[in-house]
N, C-alpha and C positions, 0 to 999 in steps of 0.2 A: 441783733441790732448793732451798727456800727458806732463808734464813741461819739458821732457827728450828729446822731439820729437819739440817743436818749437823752430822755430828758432830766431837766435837774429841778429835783423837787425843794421849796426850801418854805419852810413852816413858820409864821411867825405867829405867837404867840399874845391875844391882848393884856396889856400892863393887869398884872391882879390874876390873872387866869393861872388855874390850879387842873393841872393833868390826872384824875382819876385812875388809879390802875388796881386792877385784882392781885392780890398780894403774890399767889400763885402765879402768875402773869411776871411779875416784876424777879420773883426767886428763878423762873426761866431765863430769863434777861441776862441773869446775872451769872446764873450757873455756864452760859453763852461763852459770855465777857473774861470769866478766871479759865476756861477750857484754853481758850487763844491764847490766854498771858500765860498757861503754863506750860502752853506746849512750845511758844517763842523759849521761852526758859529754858526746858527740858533737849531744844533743838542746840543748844550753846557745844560747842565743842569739850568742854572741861567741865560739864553738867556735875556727871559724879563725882567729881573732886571739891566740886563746890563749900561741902559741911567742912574739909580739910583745910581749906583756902582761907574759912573763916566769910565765905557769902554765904550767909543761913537765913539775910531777909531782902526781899524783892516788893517794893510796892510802888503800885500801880494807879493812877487817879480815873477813874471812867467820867467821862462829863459830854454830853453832846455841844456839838455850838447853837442849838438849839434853846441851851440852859436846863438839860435836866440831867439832873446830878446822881449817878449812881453808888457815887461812897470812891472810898481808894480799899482795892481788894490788895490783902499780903498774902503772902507765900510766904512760909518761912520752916525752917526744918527742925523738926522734932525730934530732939536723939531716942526719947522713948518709943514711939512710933513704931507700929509695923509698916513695912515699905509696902508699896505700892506700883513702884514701879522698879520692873524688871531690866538687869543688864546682860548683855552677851559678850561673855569672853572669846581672844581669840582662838579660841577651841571650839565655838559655839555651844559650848554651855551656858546655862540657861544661872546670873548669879541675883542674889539678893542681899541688899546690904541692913545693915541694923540703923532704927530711926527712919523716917520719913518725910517729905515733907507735905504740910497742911495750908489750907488755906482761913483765911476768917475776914471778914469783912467790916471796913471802920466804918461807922456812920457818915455818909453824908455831908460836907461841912466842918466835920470834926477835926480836919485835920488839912491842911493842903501841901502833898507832899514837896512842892515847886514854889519857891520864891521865899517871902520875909514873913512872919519871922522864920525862920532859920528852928527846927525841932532840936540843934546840937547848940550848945550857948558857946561862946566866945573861948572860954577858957575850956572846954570840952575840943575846939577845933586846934588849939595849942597842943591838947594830950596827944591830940589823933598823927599828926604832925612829929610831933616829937618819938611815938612810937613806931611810924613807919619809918625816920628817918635811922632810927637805931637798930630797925631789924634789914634794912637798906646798908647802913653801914656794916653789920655783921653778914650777910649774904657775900661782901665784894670783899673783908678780910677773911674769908674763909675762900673765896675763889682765888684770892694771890696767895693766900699758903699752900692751895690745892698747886698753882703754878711755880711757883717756886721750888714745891718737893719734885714737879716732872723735871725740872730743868737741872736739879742737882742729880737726877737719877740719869737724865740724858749727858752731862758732863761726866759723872761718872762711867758712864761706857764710854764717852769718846776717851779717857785716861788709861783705860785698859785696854783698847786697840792700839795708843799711842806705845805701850811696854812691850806687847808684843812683836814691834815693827821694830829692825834692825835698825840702829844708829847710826849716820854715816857721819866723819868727820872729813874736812877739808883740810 
């Protein structure tokens, strides 16, 4: 069918009305919904370096515009964990790392990862801040030391080419 020719289906729901589902039914749905959210994940360029990076949690709100609510699914990694998924080296060896990551599912409501209140409190976003700006500031003293020893080492050979070169006086 053309984008012009299908149709758009849209459900509404009377005030008070309660969606029945087979429990089995809904754990489908759901197992659906973390398949997607962890393969967008797993598809990230810097996937495996993730637990290094310090990204060990990802969550996700499932809710239709509908209004039915399937919980906020996490992803997060478990260092105890056996992996489950496989990586290939550029050798095409086949490697596996220690830890995992799992998924589990918040209730419904319990939580809404987007908007106010805020899960981090006020004085939590000062920490957050102040420790990124200090590992921020140490990455960029340690890249102008890293520049400064090239630049003493590239000055030091231009002074040794200079002694080798005959002196001319006028």
């Amino acid at each position: 069918m053309s984008e012009k020719k299908k149709p758009n289906y849209h459900i509404e729901w009377p005030e008070g009305a309660e969606i029945k589902m087979h429990p089995q039914h809904l754990e489908e749905i759901k197992k659906s919904l973390e398949t997607q959210f962890k393969t967008l994940i797993y598809k990230q360029p810097g996937f495996k370096f993730f637990p290094c990076l310090g990204n060990t949690n990802f969550f996700q709100h499932f809710r239709t515009h509908d209004g039915i609510d399937f919980g906020v699914c996490h992803l997060y990694w478990d260092k105890n964990a056996v992996s489950d998924v496989d990586y290939i080296d550029s050798d095409g060896n086949v490697e596996q790392h220690k830890g995992g990551w799992r998924i589990r599912w918040l209730p419904a409501g319990c939580y809404d990862v987007v908007g106010e209140p805020s899960p981090v409190s006020e004085k939590g976003w000062k920490l957050i801040h102040q420790a990124i700006a200090k590992r921020v500031a140490s990455c960029a003293k340690k890249q102008i030391q890293e520049q400064q020893r090239q630049q003493e080492v590239l000055n030091a050979d231009d002074d040794e080419e200079d002694e080798d070169k005959p002196k001319y006086l006028n």
